[in-house]
Structure formats: structure tokens, C-alpha cells
C-alpha positions as CSV (number, residue, x, y, z in Angstrom):
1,X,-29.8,22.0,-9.4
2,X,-32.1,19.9,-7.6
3,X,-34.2,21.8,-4.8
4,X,-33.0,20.6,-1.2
5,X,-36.7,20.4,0.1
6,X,-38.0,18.6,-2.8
7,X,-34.7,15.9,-3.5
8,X,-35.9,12.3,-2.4
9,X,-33.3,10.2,-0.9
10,X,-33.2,6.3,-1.0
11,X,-30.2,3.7,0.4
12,X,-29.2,0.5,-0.9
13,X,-27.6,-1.8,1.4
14,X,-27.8,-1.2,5.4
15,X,-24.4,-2.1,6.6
16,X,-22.3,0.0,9.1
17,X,-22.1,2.5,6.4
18,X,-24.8,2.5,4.6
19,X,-27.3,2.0,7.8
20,X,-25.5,5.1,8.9
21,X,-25.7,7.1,5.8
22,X,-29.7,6.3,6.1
23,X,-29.2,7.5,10.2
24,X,-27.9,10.3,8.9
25,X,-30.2,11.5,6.4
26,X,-33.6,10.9,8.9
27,X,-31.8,13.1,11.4
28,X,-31.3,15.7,8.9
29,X,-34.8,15.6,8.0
30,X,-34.4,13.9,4.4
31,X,-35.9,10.3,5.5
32,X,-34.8,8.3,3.0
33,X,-36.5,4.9,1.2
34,X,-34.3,2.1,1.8
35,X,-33.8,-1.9,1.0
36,X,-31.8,-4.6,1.9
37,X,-31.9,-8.2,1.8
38,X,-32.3,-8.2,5.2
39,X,-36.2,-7.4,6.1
40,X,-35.1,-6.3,9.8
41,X,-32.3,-4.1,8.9
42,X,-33.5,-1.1,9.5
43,X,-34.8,-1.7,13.3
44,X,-32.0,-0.5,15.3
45,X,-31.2,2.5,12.9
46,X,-33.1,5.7,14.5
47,X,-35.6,7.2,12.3
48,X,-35.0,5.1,9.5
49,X,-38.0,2.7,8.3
50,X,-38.8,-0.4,7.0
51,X,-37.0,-2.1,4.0
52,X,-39.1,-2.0,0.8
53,X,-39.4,-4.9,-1.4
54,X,-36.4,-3.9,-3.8
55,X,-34.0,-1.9,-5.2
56,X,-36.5,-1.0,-7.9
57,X,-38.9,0.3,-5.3
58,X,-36.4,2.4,-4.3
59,X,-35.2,4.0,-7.1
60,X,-39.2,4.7,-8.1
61,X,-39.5,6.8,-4.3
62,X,-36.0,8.5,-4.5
63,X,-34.1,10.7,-6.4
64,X,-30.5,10.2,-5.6
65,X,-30.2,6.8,-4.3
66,X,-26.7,5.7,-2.0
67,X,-25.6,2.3,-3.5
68,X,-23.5,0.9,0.1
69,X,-23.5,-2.6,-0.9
70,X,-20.1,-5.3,-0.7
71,X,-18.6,-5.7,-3.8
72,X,-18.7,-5.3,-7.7
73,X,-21.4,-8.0,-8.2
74,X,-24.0,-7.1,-5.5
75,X,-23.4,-3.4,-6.8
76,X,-24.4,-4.4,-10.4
77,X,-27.2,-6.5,-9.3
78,X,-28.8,-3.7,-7.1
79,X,-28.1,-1.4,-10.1
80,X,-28.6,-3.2,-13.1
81,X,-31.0,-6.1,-12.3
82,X,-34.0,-7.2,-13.0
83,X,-35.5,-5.5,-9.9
84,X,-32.3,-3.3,-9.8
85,X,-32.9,0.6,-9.5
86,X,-32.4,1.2,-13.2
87,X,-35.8,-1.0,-13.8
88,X,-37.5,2.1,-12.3
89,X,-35.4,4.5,-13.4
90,X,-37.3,8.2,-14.0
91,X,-36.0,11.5,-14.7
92,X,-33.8,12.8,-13.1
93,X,-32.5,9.6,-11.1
94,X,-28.8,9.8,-9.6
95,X,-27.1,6.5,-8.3
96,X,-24.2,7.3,-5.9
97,X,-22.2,4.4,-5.5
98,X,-20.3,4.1,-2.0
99,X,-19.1,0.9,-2.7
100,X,-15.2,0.7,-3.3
101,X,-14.6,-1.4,-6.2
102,X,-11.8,-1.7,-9.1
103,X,-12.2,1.2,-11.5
104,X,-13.5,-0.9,-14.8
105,X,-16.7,-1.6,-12.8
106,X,-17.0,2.3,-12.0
107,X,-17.0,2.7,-15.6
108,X,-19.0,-0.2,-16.8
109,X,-21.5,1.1,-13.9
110,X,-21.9,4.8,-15.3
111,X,-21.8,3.7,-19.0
112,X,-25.0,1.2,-18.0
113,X,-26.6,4.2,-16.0
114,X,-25.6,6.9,-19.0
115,X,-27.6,4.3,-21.5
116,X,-30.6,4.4,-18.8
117,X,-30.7,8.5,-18.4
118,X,-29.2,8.4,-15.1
119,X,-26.9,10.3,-13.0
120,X,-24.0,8.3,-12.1
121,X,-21.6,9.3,-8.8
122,X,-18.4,7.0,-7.5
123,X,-18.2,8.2,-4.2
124,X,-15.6,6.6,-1.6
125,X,-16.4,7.3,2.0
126,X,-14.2,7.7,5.0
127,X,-13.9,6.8,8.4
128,X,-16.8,4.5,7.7
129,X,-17.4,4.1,11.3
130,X,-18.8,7.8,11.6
131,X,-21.6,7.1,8.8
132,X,-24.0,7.6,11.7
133,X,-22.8,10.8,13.2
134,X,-23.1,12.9,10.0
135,X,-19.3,11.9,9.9
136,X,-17.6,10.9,6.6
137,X,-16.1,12.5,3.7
138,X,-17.9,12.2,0.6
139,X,-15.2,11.6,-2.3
140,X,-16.5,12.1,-5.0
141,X,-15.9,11.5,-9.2
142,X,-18.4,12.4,-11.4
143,X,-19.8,15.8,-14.1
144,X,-20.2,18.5,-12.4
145,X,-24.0,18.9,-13.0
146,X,-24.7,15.7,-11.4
147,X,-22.5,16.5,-8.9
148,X,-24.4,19.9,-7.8
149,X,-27.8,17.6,-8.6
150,X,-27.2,15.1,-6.0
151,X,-25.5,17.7,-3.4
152,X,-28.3,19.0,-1.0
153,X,-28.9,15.5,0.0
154,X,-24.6,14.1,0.1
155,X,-24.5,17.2,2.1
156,X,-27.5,15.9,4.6
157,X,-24.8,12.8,5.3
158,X,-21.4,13.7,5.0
159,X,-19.4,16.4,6.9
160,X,-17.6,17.1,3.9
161,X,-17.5,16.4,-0.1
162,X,-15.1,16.5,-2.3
163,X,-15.6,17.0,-5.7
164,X,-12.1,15.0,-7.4
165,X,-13.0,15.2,-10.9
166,X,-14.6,13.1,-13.4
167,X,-15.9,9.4,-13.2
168,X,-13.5,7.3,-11.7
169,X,-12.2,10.0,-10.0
170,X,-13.5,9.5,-6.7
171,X,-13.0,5.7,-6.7
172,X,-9.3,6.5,-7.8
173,X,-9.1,9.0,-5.0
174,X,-10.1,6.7,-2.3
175,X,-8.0,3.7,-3.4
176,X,-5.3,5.8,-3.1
177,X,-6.1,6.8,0.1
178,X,-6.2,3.1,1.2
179,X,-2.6,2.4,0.4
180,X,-1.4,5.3,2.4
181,X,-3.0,3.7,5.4
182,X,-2.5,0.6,4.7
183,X,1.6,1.6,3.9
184,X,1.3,3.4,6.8
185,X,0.2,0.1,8.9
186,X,3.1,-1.9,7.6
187,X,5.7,1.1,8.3
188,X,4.7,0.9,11.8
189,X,5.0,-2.7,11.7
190,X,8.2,-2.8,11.1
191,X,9.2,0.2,13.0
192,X,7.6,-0.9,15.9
193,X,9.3,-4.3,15.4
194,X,12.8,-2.8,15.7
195,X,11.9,-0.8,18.9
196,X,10.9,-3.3,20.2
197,X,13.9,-5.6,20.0
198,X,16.2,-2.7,21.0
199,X,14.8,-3.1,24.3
200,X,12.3,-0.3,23.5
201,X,8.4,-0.2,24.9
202,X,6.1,0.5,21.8
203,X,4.0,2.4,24.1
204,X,7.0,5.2,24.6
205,X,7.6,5.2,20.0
206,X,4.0,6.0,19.8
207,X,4.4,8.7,22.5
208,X,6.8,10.2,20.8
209,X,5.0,11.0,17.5
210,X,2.0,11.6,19.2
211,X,4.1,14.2,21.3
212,X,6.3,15.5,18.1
213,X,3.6,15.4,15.6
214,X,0.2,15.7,17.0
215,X,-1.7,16.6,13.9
216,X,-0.1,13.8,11.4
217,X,1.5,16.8,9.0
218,X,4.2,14.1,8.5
219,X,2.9,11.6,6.8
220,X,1.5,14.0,4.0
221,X,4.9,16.2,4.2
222,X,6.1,15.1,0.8
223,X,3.2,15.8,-0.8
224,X,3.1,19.3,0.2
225,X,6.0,19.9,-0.4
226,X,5.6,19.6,-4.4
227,X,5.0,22.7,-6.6
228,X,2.1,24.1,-8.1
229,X,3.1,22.6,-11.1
230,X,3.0,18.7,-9.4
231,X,6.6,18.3,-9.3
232,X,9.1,18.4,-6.6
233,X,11.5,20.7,-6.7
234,X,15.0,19.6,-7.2
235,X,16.5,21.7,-4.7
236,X,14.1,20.1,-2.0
237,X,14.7,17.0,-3.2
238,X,18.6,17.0,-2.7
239,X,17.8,19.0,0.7
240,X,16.3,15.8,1.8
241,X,18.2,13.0,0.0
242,X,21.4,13.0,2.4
243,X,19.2,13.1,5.5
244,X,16.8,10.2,4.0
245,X,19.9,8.0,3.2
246,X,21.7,8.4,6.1
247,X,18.1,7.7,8.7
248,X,17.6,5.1,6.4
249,X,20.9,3.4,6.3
250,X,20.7,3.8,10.2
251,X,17.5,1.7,10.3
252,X,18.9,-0.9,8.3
253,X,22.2,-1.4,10.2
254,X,20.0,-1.7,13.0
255,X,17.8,-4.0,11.7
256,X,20.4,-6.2,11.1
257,X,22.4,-6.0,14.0
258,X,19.3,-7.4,15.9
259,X,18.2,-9.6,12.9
260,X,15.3,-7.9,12.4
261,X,13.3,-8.2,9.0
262,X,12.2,-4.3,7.2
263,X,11.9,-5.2,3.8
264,X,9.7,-2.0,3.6
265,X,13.0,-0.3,4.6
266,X,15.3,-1.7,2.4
267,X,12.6,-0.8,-0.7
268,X,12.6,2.6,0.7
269,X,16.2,3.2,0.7
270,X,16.4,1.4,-2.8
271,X,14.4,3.8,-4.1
272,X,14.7,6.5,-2.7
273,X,16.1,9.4,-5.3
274,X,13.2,8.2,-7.3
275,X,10.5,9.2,-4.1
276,X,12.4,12.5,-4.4
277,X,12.3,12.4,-7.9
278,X,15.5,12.7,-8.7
279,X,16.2,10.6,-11.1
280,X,19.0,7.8,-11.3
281,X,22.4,8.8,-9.3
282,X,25.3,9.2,-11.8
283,X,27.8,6.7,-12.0
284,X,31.0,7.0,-10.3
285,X,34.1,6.9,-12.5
286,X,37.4,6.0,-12.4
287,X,39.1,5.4,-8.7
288,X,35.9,6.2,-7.4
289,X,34.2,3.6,-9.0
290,X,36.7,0.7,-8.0
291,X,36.3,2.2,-4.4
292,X,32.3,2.1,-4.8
293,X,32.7,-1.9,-6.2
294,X,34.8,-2.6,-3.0
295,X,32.4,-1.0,-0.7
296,X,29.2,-2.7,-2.1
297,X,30.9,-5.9,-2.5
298,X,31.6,-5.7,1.9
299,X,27.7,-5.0,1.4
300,X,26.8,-7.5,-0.9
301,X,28.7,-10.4,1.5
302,X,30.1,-8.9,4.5
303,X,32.5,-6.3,6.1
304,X,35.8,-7.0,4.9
305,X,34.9,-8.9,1.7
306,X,36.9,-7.1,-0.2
307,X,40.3,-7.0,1.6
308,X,41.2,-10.6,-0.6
309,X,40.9,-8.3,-3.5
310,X,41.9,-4.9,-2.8
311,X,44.6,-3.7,-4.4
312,X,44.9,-6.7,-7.1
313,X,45.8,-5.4,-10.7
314,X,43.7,-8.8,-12.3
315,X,42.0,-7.7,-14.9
316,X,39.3,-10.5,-14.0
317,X,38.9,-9.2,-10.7
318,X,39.2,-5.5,-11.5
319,X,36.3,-6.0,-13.7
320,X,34.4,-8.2,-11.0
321,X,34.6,-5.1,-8.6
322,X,34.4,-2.1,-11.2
323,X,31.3,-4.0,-13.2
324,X,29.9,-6.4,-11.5
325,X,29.7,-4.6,-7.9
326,X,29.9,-1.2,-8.6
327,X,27.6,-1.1,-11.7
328,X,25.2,-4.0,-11.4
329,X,25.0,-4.7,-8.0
330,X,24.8,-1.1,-6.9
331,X,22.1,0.1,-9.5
332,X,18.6,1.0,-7.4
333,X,15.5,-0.8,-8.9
334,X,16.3,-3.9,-6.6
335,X,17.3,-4.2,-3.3
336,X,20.6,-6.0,-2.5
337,X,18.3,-8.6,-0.8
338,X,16.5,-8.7,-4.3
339,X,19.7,-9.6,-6.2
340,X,21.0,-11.7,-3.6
341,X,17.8,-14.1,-4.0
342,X,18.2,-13.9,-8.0
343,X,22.3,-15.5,-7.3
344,X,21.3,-17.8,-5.0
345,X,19.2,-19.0,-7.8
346,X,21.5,-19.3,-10.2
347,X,23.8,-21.0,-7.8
348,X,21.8,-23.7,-7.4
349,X,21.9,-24.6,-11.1
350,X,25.4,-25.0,-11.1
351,X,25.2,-26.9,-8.1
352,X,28.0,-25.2,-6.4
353,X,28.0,-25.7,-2.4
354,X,30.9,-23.5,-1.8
355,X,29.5,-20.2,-3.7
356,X,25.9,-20.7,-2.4
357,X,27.7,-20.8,1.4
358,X,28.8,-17.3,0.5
359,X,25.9,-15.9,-1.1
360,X,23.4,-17.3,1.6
361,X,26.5,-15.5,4.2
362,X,25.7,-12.7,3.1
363,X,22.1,-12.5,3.6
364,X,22.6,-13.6,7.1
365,X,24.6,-10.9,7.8
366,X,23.3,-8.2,6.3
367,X,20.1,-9.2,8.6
368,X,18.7,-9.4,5.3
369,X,17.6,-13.8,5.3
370,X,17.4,-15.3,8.0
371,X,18.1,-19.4,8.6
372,X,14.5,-20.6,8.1
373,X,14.2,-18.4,5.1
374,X,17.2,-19.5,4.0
375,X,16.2,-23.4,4.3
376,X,12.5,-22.6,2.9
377,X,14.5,-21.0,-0.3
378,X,16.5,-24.5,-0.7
379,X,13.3,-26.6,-0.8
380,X,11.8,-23.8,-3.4
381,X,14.4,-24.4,-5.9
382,X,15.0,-28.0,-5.4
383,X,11.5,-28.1,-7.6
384,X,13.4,-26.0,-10.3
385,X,16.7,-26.8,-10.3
386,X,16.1,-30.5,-9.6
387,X,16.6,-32.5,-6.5
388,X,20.6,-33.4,-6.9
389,X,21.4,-29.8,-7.6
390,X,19.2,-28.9,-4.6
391,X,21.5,-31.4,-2.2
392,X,24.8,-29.3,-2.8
393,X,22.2,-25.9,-2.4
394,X,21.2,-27.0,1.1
395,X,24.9,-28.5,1.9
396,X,26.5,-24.7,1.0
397,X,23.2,-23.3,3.0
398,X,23.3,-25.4,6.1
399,X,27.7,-24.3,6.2
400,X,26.8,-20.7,6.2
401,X,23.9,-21.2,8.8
402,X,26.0,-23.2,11.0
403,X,29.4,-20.7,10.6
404,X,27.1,-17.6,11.0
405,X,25.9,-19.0,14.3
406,X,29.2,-20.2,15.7
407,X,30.1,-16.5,15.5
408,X,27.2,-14.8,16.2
409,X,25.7,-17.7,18.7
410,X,21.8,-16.7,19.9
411,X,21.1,-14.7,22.7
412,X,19.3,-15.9,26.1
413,X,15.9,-14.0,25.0
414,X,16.5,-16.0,21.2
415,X,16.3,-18.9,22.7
416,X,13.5,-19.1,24.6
């Protein structure tokens, strides 16, 4: 293991993070040889000094060296070029690479060091604006031995580090990461969007989860709650299913009563015995089933659909409801707003006005399209489906738009 007091440090790339990882280091004690393309880069960081010439210069005065460049191309440059760090690579040499890139490059990156005799770390970093306050978290993929190599100085930056496992690992880790905030953004989007046209002040939503859930255990609940083994149990999981479905369901009859678009929603409720794990529901049989058709066909197109049909012994239209609704219709993988785009499409092949007026109904409301979708849709398919087919698309269109707002006509605060 590489002695603390003897372990050069060097930094690649002076950016908010990397400039901090180097503020970081001097005020540990570790000063660390840095470059950048920028020969001024290092004058407003404390304690950090001048750029040298290249990468190469820094690999030959450092022993592990922070890579904190952009993308995959500057990182392979400043690695692998001709005055990249592995020009001047010496025993025991580790390149920690900060930069988050696709996981290929990770590999290609450690293979090229591995041929060289170097230590290779993917390490993702978080909050990136605390890189100067001995801040981040260090997440890091790579052996072990290189891992405990390159520690005493990741230590002298980051707050914490976490070992994830092997190359790749880290890089993995932190991608991850990024979609749960960035899921996270678009769930309050949307949430946020339907408080706000219920007359609600988004000041007083996010007062309430700051007030009911201070610490942000929610948003990690599920995870937590699987077993040692990775899975979720499947008591838990049908615990939760009826309470899911019915919040859920709430959010999206509320979303469309005030024509509000959560597409996140309906993908959530879509899927959701597969979040749980729970597999796909059983099918209903018999009287149940027809019941299920008729209820997802006044989904599918409207409350009260299905009263034209109910109770008809056709063997057609018995099929239409048992099959069609209950089975196709009704199976999760899509969204109802999924399938409803795929008929509109085949619609307008046939070029019938009459069934695209109630498909494109439907969608308006269920909350689920709304009329400038709707019209953006027509000219879409009029590329496909040819111009005269697209005429009787937009005619059975504009009828549903124009009956849908005769009965539900726009509000004073719509209009303006």
C-alpha cells in the first residue's frame, strides 16, 4: 500500500471539480502537480500552483494522478497521447479517472493503462460543487490493490469513498445515480405541474415533504426495502401494490380532469407490479373478464362507452370486449396512451374519419392528448400514410376536437 507521506498527487483538468479536487489536496498538505490547457487556471485555486507543460509532466511528478477532464476524447488524449500521462508512465503510476463517460471507454481506458503497467480507477464524484471543501464522494470501480494504492491521497479529497467493485463499477454506480436524480427532476415536474393547476402554490408541495420527509428516506424506500438476497419480497410487494394503484390512479384522474400531461405517471402505473416485482397480473376469466373488457373499453374511449354494448350476446362484439379490451388493451407493457397512438395510426391508413374521431376522443378525455398534439400527430402521419389518407385523419381529428370542446368549453384562466 502506498505510504500516505510519500504518495505524489497530480490533477488533470482544472474545472469546478477538478480545480477543487487540487484545492483540496494543497489544504490537506498533499500539493499536487497539475495541468490544463489553460496556463492561468490554477490562479484563483488556494495553494494550488502553476500548470506544467502537460499531462506527461504530470504523470512523471505524481503517483496517482485525478483525470477531471469533459468527455471520452479529452480523457483519452490526456491519458493516452502523445504527451498524455502514459508517455511518462513509471512504476507504480495510478490514473483515477473522474470523468463520467459511457462504460466501453472505462474499459478501453484501463485495458490501454493495464498494457502500460498502470493502475487504473473509474471514480464518479458527487455533489461536484463541494470538490473544494473536501466535499465529494469518491465512487469508485477498480482491484482492490489499486484501490488501497491510490487511497491515502482519494482520502486527502473526498469525504468519503466507496469501493463498488471492479472496473466499471464505479462509472456504473454513478450513472445510476444520475437517473435517480434526474427521474427524480421529471417526477417533480409533473407533480408540481398538477398542484399547480389545482389551484395549489408549489411553495406549500415542497413544504410538505420537506416537513414529512426531512431526510429523503423516500426516495430510496424501495430499495431498502429488498432482501439480503436482492429481491423484494412478495409479501411487501402486494402490501404496497393496492396502495400504489389506487395513489396512482388518483393522480391520473386528476391529471385529466385538469388536462394536465404526466406521462411519467401513466408509465408508472403501467408498470407498476413489475417495480414491485411481481410479475404479470393473472388474467381474469369468465364473467370477470367481459366485466374487465367493458371497464377498459370506458377507459380506452370514455365513461359510458360500453353501455351500446353491454349486455349484447354478438359473438363479434363479445369477442371485441373479452379479447380485444380485456386482453390486449389491458395487458401492462404499454400505456393506454401508447396503444391509443399505435390505432390512431392504423386509422389513418384506412382513411376512416369517423373511427379516428373516436380514437382521438378518447385521448382528449382521458387527459391523455391534447388538441395540438392531436393536430401535430395528423401532419406526422400524413408523411406515412399519404396526404389523401391524412385529409379524412385531420377531418375525424378536428370533429373530436371541436365535440370535446363544445362539452368541456375552456376555462377563463385557459384562455388567457
Amino acid at each position: 500500500m502506498t505510504d500516505k507521506h510519500t504518495s505524489r498527487a497530480g490533477v488533470v483538468g482544472l474545472g469546478m471539480i477538478g480545480g477543487g479536487v487540487a484545492v483540496s489536496l494543497a489544504r490537506s498538505g498533499r500539493v499536487p502537480a497539475v495541468y490544463d490547457i489553460r496556463p492561468d487556471a490554477s490562479a484563483d485555486l488556494a495553494g494550488v500552483p502553476d500548470p506544467l507543460e502537460s499531462p506527461a509532466q504530470v504523470a512523471e511528478a505524481g503517483d496517482v494522478v485525478m483525470v477531471a477532464v469533459v468527455d471520452a476524447d479529452q480523457a483519452r488524449e490526456v491519458i493516452g497521447g502523445e504527451q498524455g500521462l502514459l508517455s511518462a508512465a513509471h512504476p507504480g503510476l495510478t490514473i483515477v479517472l473522474l470523468a463520467t463517460v459511457a462504460l466501453p471507454v472505462v474499459h478501453e481506458l484501463a485495458g490501454l493503462c493495464a498494457r502500460h503497467g498502470v493502475g487504473f480507477l473509474d471514480c464518479g464524484v458527487t455533489p461536484g460543487d463541494k470538490a473544494a471543501e473536501n466535499g465529494m464522494v469518491a465512487i469508485v470501480g477498480g482491484e482492490q490493490a489499486t484501490v488501497d494504492a491510490a487511497r491515502p491521497v482519494l482520502d486527502d479529497w473526498a469525504k468519503k469513498v466507496v469501493h463498488c467493485g471492479p472496473p466499471g463499477a464505479g462509472m456504473a454506480t454513478k450513472i445510476a445515480r444520475n437517473v435517480i436524480t434526474y427521474g427524480s427532476w421529471r417526477t417533480v415536474a409533473e407533480a408540481t405541474a398538477l398542484a399547480r393547476a389545482a389551484g395549489v402554490d408549489p411553495d406549500r408541495l415542497a413544504e410538505v415533504i420537506d416537513t414529512a420527509d426531512p431526510e429523503g428516506r423516500t426516495l430510496l424506500q424501495l430499495l431498502r426495502m429488498h432482501g439480503p438476497d436482492g429481491i423484494l419480497p412478495e409479501a411487501v410487494g402486494r402490501q404496497v401494490e393496492p396502495l400504489m394503484t389506487k395513489d396512482l390512479d388518483a393522480a391520473r384522474d386528476l391529471a385529466a380532469t385538469l388536462a394536465v400531461d404526466v406521462p411519467l405517471v401513466d408509465v408508472v402505473r403501467t408498470r407498476a407490479r413489475q417495480t414491485l416485482e411481481l410479475g404479470d397480473e393473472p388474467s381474469p376469466a369468465g364473467r370477470e373478464l367481459h366485466q374487465y373488457g367493458l371497464e377498459m373499453m370506458d377507459r380506452v374511449y370514455g365513461p359510458g362507452f360500453s353501455t351500446a354494448v353491454q349486455g349484447s350476446n354478438d359473438p363479434f362484439t363479445t369477442e371485441t370486449v373479452d379479447y380485444l379490451f380485456a386482453q390486449v388493451w389491458g395487458r401492462e407493457g404499454l400505456s393506454v396512451r401508447d396503444r391509443r397512438l399505435l390505432t390512431l395510426g392504423v386509422a389513418a391508413t384506412v382513411g376512416r374519419p369517423e373511427l379516428v374521431q373516436i380514437i382521438a376522443n378518447g385521448g382528449l378525455v382521458n387527459g391523455e392528448l391534447t388538441p395540438d398534439e392531436l393536430r401535430e400527430a395528423v401532419l406526422h402521419l400524413a408523411v406515412y400514410t399519404g396526404w389523401c389518407k391524412a385529409t379524412a385523419t385531420q377531418a375525424g381529428v378536428t370533429a373530436a376536437i371541436d365535440a370535446h370542446t363544445a362539452a368541456h368549453p375552456p376555462t377563463a384562466q385557459e384562455q388567457k
